[in-house]
C-alpha positions, 0 to 999 in steps of 0.5 A: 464428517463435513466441514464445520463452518463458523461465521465470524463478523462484528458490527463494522464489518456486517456494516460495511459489506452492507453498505459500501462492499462490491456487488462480487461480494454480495454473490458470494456462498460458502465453499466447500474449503476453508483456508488459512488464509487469503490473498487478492492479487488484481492482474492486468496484461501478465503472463501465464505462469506469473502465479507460479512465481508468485507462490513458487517458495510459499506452501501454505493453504491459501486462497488466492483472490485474482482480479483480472481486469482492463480499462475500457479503452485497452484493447490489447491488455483486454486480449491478453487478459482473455488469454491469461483467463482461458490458460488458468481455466483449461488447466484446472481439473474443475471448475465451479461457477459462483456467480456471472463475474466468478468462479473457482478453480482447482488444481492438482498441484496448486492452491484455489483460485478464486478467479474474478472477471472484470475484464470481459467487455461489459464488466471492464473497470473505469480507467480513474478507478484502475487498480484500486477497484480492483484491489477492492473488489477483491478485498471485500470478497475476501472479508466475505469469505471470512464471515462465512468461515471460509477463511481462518485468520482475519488478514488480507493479503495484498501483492501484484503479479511481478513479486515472489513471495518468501517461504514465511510470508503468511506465518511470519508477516502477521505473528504478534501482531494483531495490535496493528492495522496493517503490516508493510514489509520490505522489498527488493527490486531485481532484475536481470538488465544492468541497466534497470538495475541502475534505474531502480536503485535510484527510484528505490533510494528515492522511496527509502530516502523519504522514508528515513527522512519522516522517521527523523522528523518523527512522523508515524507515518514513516512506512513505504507505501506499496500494494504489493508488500501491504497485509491489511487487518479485516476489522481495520479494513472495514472501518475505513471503507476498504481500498479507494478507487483510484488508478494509483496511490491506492495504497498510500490513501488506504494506509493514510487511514488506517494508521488513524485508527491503529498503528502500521506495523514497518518491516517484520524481520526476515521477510523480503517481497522479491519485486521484478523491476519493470518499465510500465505505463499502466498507472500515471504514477509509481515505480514503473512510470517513474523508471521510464522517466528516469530513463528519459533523461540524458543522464541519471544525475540530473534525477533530483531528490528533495534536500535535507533541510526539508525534513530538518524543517519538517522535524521542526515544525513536527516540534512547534506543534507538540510545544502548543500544548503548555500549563494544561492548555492549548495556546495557539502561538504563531512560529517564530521561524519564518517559514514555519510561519509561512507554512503555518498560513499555508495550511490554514492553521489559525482557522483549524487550531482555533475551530478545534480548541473547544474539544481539546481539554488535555496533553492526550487529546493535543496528540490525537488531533495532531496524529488525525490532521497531521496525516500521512497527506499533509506530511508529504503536502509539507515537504513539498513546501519546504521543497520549494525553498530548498534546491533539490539535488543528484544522488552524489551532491545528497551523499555530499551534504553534511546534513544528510547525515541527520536524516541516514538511518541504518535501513537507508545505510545498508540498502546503499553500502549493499547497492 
């Protein structure tokens, strides 16, 4: 008996493949297998055997999405692309042709890959799209797949190709939670260079420290934003028009809109993504550039972070804006603080609240607008404002102050005492 293949699609996602997918994702037939799941992993400028450590722990049935890709103007990582394509096709036992850009390889003792081209001259991916179309192409391909019944559970699964996943990962990371539009798990950087290690933790202290200090403001949007420790519910994913195009912070934008619509889902207990810490110059911005940056300087002590008093301040403001709402209407008063008030012209509040006050009629309707306009983009928009009012200070002159305790949590604790 053969497969049984059962369609699975709603109005969100038809529309969406539709209209704004990837053309990789039109081209795309049933396959001979269904999977459990799927996973898109874009690859530019890896090694050879980087999906053996990916999967080294992980023995799940797994379709893996893999995009190799290059911007126009790198050479090198073009070559080496074409050496990590030739190194999966040989050593595949077959090989099937999907369309000009894809094809499938199988092997005897390794999950399918599913290998996407957009690396060959021709096919090569504008430098300001970099590893968000990337991530998009290979996302749309794997809600395609799960429309054709190739794919079991209405998940993507997002990562890169430095991490190694935990044994648990597929199983464990969506379990009891599908009232969530997305999963972020934990991380941790490792490496064998004393060194790297040093920078990291300061980058990572940076990135849980932020995290912390949303989450004593009160901020919904208090998660760490990485693609590679990301899982991405289908339905959701199709409503706000997949991953953006953009060279970095792809992520931080996808996420951003997604928890407008359901909540994200921070850190599922026993799952770590093990990442290799790395310097890197692939995007403008994120951890590999930042460990270069870091090493620059002429000691880590002069590596800053924001001060206390910012998300003091953003906890504050987070507290004005729920106090409008007051005897079942929206009365639209100005901070008595005064750089809340600053802040208030600073985001053009009177224009905004008063342009929004005819449609809210209730407490509820208040907490919707704010949760919609005050987004993941403005919280950090925020704090940058307050950051110009603060002085910024070292790791040591942090640990010293007597209001960073207001904004320690356990998670920022442990990841101290254990570093």
């Amino acid at each position: 008996m053969g497969k049984i293949i059962i369609p699975k699609s709603s109005k969100a996602i038809a529309q969406y493949l539709a209209k704004y997918a990837e053309k990789e994702s039109s081209q795309i037939n049933p396959l001979d297998n269904i999977y459990d799941y799927v996973i898109v992993i874009p690859i530019c400028n890896e090694g050879y055997d980087c999906l053996q450590t990916i999967f080294s722990q992980v023995k799940d049935d797994v379709l893996i999405i893999v995009v190799v890709n290059s911007p126009i103007d790198k050479t090198n990582w073009q070559k080496n692309n074409t050496l990590f394509i030739n190194w999966l096709t040989i050593d595949s036992k077959q090989k099937t042709e999907l369309s000009a850009d894809c094809q499938l390889l199988q092997y005897n003792n390794f999950n399918d890959v599913l290998l996407v081209d957009r690396n060959t001259q021709s096919k090569q991916i504008k430098a300001d799209y970099g590893v968000g179309l990337a991530r998009k192409i290979g996302c749309d391909m794997a809600l395609k797949l799960y429309t054709l019944g190739c794919i079991k559970k209405p998940w993507i699964f997002s990562t890169d190709a430095d991490v190694v996943l935990p044994n648990n990962y597929f199983s464990q990371s969506i379990k009891s939670n599908k009232d969530y539009s997305a999963v972020v798990l934990d991380f941790e950087h490792v490496s064998d260079n004393t060194r790297l290690n040093q920078l990291q933790f300061y980058y990572d202290f940076k990135l849980r420290y932020y995290q912390a200090g949303t989450t004593y403001a009160g901020m919904e949007y208090n998660y760490i934003p990485l693609g590679s420790t990301l899982i991405v519910n289908m339905e959701c994913y199709a409503q706000v028009r997949g991953f953006p195009k953009r060279n970095a912070g792809e992520d931080f934008y996808l996420l951003n809109k997604l928890a407008k619509i359901k909540p994200i889902k921070y850190l599922v207990e026993g799952l770590v993504v093990i990442i290799q810490s790395r310097f890197s110059d692939r995007v403008p911005f994120g951890t590999g550039p930042a460990l270069v940056q870091i090493n620059n300087l002429a000691n880590v002590n002069e590596y800053k972070y924001y001060h206390p008093r910012c998300f003091i301040q953003l906890k504050e403001w987070y507290f004005y804006l729920h106090s409008l709402w007051n005897n079942k209407q929206l009365n639209i008063i100005h901070p008595v603080d005064e750089i809340l008030q600053e802040l208030y012209d600073y985001l053009s509040c009177e224009e905004v609240f008063n342009k929004s006050q005819p449609q809210i009629t209730s407490a509820n309707r208040w907490q919707q607008f704010i949760h919609q306009w005050f987004d993941a983009f403005k919280v950090l928009k925020t704090v940058h404002f307050f950051d110009k009012k603060y002085a910024r200070l070292n790791y040591l002159e942090l640990l010293k102050t007597d209001t960073f305790d207001k904004v320690l949590n356990s998670q920022l604790r442990n990841f101290i005492i254990k570093k």
